[in-house]
LOLUM-159773 format. One line per 4 residues: their letters; for each residue x, z, y of C-alpha. Coordinates in nm, 4 decimals. Each point is the difference from the previous one (the first is absolute). Example, Ala and Ser with C-alpha at 12.3 -4.5 7.8 and 13.67 -1.06 7.14 Angstrom:
! LOLUM-159773
AS> 1.2300,0.7800,-0.4500  0.1370,-0.0660,0.3440
//
This chain:
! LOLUM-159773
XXXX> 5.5728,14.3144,10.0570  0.3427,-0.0173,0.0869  0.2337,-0.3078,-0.0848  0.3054,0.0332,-0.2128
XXXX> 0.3041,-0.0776,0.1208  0.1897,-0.3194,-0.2132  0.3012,0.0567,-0.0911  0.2264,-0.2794,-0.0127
XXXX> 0.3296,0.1575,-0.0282  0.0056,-0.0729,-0.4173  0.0134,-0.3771,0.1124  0.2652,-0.2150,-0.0570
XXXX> 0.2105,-0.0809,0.3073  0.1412,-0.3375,-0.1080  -0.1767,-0.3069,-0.1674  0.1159,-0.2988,-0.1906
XXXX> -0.1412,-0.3221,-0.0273  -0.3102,-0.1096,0.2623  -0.0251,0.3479,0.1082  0.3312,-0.0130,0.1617
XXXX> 0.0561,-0.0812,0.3175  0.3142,-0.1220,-0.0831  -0.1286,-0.2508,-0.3059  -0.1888,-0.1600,0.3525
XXXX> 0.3035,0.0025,0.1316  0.2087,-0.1842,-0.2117  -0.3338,-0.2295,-0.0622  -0.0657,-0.1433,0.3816
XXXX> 0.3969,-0.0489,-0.0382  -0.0621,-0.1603,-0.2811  -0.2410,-0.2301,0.1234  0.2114,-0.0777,0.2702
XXXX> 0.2820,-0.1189,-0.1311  -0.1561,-0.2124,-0.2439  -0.1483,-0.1791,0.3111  0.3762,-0.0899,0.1022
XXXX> 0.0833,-0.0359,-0.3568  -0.3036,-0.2839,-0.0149  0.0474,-0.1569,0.3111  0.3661,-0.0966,-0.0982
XXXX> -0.1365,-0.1340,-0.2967  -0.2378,-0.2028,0.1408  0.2906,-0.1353,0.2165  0.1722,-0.1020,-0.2748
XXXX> -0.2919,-0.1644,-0.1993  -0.0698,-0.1784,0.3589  0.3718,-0.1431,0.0236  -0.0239,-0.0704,-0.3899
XXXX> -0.2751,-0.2253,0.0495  0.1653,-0.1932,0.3347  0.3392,-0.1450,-0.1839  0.0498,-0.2296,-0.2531
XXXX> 0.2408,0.1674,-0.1641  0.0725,0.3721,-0.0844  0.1840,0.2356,0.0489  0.1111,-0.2398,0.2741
XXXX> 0.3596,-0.1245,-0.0263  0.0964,0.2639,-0.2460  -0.0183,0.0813,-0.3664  -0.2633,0.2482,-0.0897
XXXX> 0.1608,0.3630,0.0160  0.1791,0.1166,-0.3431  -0.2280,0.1923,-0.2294  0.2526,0.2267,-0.1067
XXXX> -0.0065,0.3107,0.2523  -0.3859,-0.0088,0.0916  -0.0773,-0.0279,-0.3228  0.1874,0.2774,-0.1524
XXXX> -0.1201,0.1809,0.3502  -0.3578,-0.0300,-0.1183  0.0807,0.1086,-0.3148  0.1350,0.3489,0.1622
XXXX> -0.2290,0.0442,0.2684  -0.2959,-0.0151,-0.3086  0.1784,0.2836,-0.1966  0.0207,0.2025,0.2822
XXXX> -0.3553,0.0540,-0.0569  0.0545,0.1873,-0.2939  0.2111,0.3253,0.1872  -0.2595,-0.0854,0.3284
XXXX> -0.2962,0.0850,-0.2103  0.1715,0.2951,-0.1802  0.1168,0.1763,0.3070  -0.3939,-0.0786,0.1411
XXXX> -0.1613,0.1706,-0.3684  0.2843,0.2537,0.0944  -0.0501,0.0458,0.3131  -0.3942,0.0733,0.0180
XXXX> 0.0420,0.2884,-0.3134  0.2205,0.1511,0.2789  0.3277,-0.0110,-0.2355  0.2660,0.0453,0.1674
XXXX> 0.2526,-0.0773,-0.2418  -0.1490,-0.3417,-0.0911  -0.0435,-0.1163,0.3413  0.3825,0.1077,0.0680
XXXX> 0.1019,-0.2343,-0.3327  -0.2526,-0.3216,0.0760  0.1303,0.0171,0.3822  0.3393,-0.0382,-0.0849
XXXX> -0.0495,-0.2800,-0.2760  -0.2028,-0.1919,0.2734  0.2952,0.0433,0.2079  0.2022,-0.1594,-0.2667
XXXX> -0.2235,-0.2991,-0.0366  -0.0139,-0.0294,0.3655  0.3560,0.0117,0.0677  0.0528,-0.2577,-0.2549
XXXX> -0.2755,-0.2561,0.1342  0.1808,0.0196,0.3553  0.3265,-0.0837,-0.1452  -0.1692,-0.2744,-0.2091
XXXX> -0.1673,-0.1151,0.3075  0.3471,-0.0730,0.2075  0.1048,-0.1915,-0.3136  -0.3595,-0.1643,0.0627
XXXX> 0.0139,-0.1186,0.3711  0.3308,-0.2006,-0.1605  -0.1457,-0.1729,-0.1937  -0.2839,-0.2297,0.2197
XXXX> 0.2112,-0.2584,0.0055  -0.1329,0.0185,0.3735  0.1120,0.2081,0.3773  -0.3018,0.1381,0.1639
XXXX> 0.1042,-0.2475,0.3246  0.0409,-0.3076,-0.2517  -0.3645,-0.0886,0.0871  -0.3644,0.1515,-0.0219
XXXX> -0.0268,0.0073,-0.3652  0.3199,0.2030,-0.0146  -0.1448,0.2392,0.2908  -0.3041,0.0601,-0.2160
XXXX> 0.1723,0.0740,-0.3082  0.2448,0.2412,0.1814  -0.2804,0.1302,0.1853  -0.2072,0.0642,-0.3488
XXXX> 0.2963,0.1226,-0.1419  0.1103,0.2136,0.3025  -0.3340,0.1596,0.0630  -0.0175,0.0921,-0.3681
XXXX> 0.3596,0.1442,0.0222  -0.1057,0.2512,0.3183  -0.2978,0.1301,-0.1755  0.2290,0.0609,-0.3132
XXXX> 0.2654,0.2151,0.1868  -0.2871,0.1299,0.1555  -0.1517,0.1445,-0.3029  0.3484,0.0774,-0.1249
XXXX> 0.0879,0.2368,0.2993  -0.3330,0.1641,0.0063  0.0158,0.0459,-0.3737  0.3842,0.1008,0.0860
XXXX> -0.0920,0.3186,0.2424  -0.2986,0.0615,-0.2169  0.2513,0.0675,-0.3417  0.2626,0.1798,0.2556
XXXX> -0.3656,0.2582,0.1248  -0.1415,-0.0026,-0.3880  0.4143,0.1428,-0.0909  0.0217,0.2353,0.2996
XXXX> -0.3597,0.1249,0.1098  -0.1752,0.1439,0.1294  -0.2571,-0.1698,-0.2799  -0.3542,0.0319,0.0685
XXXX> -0.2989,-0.1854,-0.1091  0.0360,-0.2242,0.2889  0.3357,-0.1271,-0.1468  -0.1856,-0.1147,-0.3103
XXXX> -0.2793,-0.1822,0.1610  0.3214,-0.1573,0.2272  0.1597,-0.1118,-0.3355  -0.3223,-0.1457,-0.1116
XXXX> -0.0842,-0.2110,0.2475  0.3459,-0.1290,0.0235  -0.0470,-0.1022,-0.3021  -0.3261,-0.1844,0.0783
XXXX> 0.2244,-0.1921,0.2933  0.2663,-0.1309,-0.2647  -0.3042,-0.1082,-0.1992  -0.0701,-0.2314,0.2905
XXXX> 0.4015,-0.1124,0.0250  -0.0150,-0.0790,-0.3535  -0.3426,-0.2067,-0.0072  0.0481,-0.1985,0.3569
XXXX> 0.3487,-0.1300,-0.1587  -0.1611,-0.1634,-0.3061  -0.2033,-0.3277,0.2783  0.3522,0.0171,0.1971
XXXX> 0.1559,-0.1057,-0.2936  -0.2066,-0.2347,-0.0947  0.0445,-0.1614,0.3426  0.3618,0.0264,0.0139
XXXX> 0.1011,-0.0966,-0.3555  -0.2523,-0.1533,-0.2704  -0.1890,-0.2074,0.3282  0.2860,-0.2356,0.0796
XXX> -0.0041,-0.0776,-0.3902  -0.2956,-0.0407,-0.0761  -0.1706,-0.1424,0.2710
//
């Protein structure tokens, strides 16, 4: 009896979700920047709990800007998971649309953000709690622009191909990243400015 030959070629040669190398990827990175992400928090908490009185010789930083931050950065959401539905039905013209909406939003959180870092009422050098809050604040900001430039050459490929499937799964997992952005700002905010009020 002889074997069949299988023939594979009808498969798929792109994956989203956990059978995507990529969605690893962007996972293990994931995972490691949440370690640094923790670790600076613990640093704070730590410091928090060695002085009397906090935010040391400085008002607690104005609400305004990370506040109405927050607010933006938990829209964004909305167009991140659109372009993601979009994105894994392989549309191309609602992936090109969601992309450049997320662009909007994240143009307008880094200009919101500049307006933010003026308002801590505190210099990074000032003294350790000010180099933890700029620190929180700055790491965020990297992994923002980060996302923002990715997301930035991915709308520039989606507009002028070549589009494959691979573009789509690319889309999608960016999307997964922002997801991240937007859900390790929500403890850094609580740190930076309900913690010194409450607490």
């Amino acid at each position: 009896m002889s074997r069949a030959a299988i023939d594979v070629s009808a498969l798929p040669e792109y994956a989203f979700g956990h059978r995507s190398l990529l969605w690893w990827a962007t996972l293990s990175m994931i995972a490691i920047e949440s370690t640094m992400f923790a670790l600076l928090a613990v640093s704070y908490i730590y410091l928090k709990g060695r002085v009397v009185h906090w935010p040391p010789a400085t008002p607690p930083p104005a609400l305004i800007w990370g506040t109405i931050n927050t607010v933006v950065l938990l829209v964004s959401a909305i167009p991140n998971e659109l372009t993601k539905r979009a994105a894994e039905k392989l549309d191309v013209r609602g992936v090109q649309f969601w992309l450049v909406i997320c662009m909007i939003f994240g143009a307008a959180f880094n200009v919101m953000r500049v307006l933010e870092f003026g308002a801590l009422n505190v210099s990074w050098d000032t003294n350790a709690y000010g180099s933890l809050i700029w620190a929180l604040l700055g790491f965020h900001t990297a992994h923002i622009l980060t996302d923002v430039l990715d997301t930035g050459v991915l709308t520039v490929l989606m507009f002028t191909g070549p589009i494959d499937e691979h573009r789509f799964v690319d889309a999608s997992e960016n999307a997964m990243y922002w997801y991240f952005v937007v859900i390790v700002w929500l403890p850094i905010y609580g740190l930076i400015y309900i913690a010194p009020r409450i607490i």
